[in-house]
C-alpha positions in Angstrom: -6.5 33.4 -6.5 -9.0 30.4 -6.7 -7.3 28.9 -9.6 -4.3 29.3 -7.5 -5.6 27.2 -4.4 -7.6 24.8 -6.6 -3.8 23.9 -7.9 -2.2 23.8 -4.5 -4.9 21.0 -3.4 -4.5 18.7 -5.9 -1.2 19.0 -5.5 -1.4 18.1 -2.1 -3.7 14.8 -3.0 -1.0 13.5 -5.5 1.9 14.4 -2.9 -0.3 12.6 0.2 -1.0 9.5 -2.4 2.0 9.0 -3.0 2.9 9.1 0.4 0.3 6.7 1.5 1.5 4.1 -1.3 5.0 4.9 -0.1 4.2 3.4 3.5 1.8 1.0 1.9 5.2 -0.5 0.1 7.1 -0.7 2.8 4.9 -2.3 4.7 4.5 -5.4 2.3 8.2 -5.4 1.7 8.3 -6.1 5.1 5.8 -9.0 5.2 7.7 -10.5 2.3 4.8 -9.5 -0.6 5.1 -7.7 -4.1 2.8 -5.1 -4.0 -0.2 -3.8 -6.2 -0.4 -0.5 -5.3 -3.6 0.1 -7.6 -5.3 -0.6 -5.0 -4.7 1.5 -2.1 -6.5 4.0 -0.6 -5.8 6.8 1.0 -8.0 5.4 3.9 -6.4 2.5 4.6 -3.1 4.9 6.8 -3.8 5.7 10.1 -2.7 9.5 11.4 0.2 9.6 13.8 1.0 12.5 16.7 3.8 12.6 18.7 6.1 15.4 20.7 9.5 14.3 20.9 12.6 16.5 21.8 16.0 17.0 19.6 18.1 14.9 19.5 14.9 12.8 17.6 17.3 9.4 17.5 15.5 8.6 14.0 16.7 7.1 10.5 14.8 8.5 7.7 15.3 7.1 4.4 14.4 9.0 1.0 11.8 7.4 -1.2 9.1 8.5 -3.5 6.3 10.0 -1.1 9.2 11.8 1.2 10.9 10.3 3.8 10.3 7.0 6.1 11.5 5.6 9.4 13.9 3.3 8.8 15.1 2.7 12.1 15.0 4.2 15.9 18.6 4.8 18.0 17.9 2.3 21.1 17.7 4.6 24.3 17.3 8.0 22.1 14.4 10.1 22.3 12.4 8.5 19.8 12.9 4.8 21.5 11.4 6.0 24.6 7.9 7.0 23.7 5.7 4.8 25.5 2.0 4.0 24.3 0.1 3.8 20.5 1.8 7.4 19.7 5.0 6.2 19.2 7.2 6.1 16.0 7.5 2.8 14.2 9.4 1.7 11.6 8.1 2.0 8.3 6.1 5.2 9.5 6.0 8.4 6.6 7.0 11.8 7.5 4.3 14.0 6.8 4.9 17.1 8.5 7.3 18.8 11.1 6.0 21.2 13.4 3.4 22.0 10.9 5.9 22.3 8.0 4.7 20.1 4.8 7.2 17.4 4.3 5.6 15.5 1.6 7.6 14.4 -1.3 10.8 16.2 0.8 14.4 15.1 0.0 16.8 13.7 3.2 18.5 16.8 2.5 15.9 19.0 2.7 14.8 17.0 6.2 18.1 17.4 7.5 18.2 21.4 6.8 14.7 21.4 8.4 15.5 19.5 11.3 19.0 21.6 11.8 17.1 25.0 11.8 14.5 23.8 14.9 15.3 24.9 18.5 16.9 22.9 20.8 15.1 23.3 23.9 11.1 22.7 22.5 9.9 19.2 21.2 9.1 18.5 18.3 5.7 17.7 16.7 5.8 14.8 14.3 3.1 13.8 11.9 3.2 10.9 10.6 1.2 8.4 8.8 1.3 4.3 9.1 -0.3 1.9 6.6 -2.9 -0.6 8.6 -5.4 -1.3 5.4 -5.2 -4.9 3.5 -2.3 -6.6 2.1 -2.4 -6.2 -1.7 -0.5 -9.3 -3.5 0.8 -8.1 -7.1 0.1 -11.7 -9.1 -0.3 -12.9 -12.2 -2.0 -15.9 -14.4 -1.5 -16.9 -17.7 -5.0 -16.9 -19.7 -6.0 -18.8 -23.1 -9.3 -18.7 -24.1 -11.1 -22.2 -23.7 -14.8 -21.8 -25.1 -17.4 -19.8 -24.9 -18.2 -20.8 -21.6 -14.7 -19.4 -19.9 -10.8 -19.3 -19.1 -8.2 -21.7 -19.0 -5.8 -21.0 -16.0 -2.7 -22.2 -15.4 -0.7 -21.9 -12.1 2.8 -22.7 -11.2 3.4 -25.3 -8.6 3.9 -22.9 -5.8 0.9 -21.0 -6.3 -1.2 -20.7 -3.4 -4.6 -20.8 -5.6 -6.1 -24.0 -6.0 -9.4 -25.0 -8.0 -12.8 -24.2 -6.3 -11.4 -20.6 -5.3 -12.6 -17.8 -7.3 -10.5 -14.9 -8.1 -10.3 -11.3 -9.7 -7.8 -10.1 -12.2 -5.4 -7.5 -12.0 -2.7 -8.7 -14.4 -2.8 -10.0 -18.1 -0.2 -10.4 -20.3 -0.2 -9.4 -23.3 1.0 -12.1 -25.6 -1.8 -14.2 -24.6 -4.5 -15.3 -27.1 -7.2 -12.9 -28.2 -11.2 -13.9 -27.3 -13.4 -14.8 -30.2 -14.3 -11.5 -31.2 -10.7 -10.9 -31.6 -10.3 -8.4 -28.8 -8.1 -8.9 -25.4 -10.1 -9.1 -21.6 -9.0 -6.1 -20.0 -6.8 -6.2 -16.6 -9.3 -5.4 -13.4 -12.2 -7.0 -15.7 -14.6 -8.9 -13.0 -14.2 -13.1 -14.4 -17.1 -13.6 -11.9 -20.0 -11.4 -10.2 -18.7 -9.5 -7.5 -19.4 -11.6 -4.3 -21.3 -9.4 -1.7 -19.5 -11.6 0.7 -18.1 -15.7 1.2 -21.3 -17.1 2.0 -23.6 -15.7 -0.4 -22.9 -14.6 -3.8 -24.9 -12.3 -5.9 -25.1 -15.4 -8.6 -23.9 -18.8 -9.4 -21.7 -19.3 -11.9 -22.3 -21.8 -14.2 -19.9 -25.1 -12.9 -18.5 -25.4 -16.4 -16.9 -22.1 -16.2 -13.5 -22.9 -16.0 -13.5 -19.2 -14.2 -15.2 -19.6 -11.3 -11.9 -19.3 -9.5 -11.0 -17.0 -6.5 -8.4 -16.3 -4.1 -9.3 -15.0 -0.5 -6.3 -12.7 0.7 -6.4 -11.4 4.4 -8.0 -7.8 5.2 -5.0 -7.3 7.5 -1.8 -9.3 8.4 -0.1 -8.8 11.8 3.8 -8.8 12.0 5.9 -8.1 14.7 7.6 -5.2 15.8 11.6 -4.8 14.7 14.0 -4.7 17.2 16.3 -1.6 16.4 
């Protein structure tokens, strides 16, 4: 019986992260930015409860965590909610009146929704991404010397010299290191920076890796008209 419930909770996790990462993408779709989603965390969602009654007036659309809001019918139920407890576009169907949706099908939603009563509202839980925006990038390396990197950035790159930077991304035809053995991806170039002002340590100004690109902790866009 333990064994049993240990299994169904780390089933849940996976099914909730993938969720989460599922609003996560939409999100950045929306603000026009290819997404790492290494880097999300289950923490950066924010919980959404709301009673609405049949007909809902909402678009789901199927994707890997479930289902999303693609769209609310103007002057249905859904359009009408007034205040932060409202559904918005790009929202993740967690649960319907305390049914688990996660990872759920549009079919299976529309057979759920179908079998509700007409006359009672309908409890929603949702979840809505509101951590940082997570660019998906990546730089060429070569090894220079001993002391560092060479970079090389395309002419629309946004990262300039005198910014430092982390890795996520290397590819792998690039040239070995002297010991014959490739940097890994997510390996710190720099020390980590306990914030702009003041770093742990200098780096030396000959490192052609003291590089770094400042990305914002949140990015406000504006609400769709549907």
């Amino acid at each position: 019986m333990l064994i049993l419930k240990v299994q169904k909770k780390a089933h849940m996790t996976l099914s909730f992260f993938a969720a989460v990462q599922a609003t996560a993408r939409v999100f950045h779709t929306k603000i026009g930015v290819d997404f790492d989603e290494r880097n999300v965390d289950v923490e950066d969602v924010i919980h959404v409860h709301v009673s609405i009654p049949l007909p809902l007036g909402i678009l789901f659309r199927e994707n890997a965590g479930g289902c999303s809001v693609v769209r609310l019918l103007e002057g249905e139920n859904a359009s009408l909610v007034q205040g932060k407890e409202r559904v918005q576009v790009g929202d993740q169907l967690i649960a319907i009146n305390g049914k688990d949706c996660l990872g759920c099908t549009f079919n299976d939603l529309k057979k759920l929704v179908s079998q509700l009563p007409s006359k009672r509202k309908v409890k929603l839980f949702l979840i809505r991404y509101d951590g940082p925006v997570f660019p998906n990038f990546g730089i060429d390396f070569s090894k220079s010397s001993s002391d560092g990197f060479e970079v090389d950035f395309d002419s629309n790159s946004s990262l300039s010299k005198g910014d430092r930077f982390r890795t996520y991304t290397i590819r792998t035809a690039n040239t070995m290191n002297e010991e014959g053995r490739k940097e890994n991806a997510g390996d710190n170039l720099l020390p980590i920076l306990k914030n702009d002002e003041n770093p742990t340590s200098t780096p030396p100004s000959n490192d052609s890796a003291s590089l770094y690109t400042h990305f914002p902790r949140r990015a406000e866009i504006p609400t769709e008209a549907c």
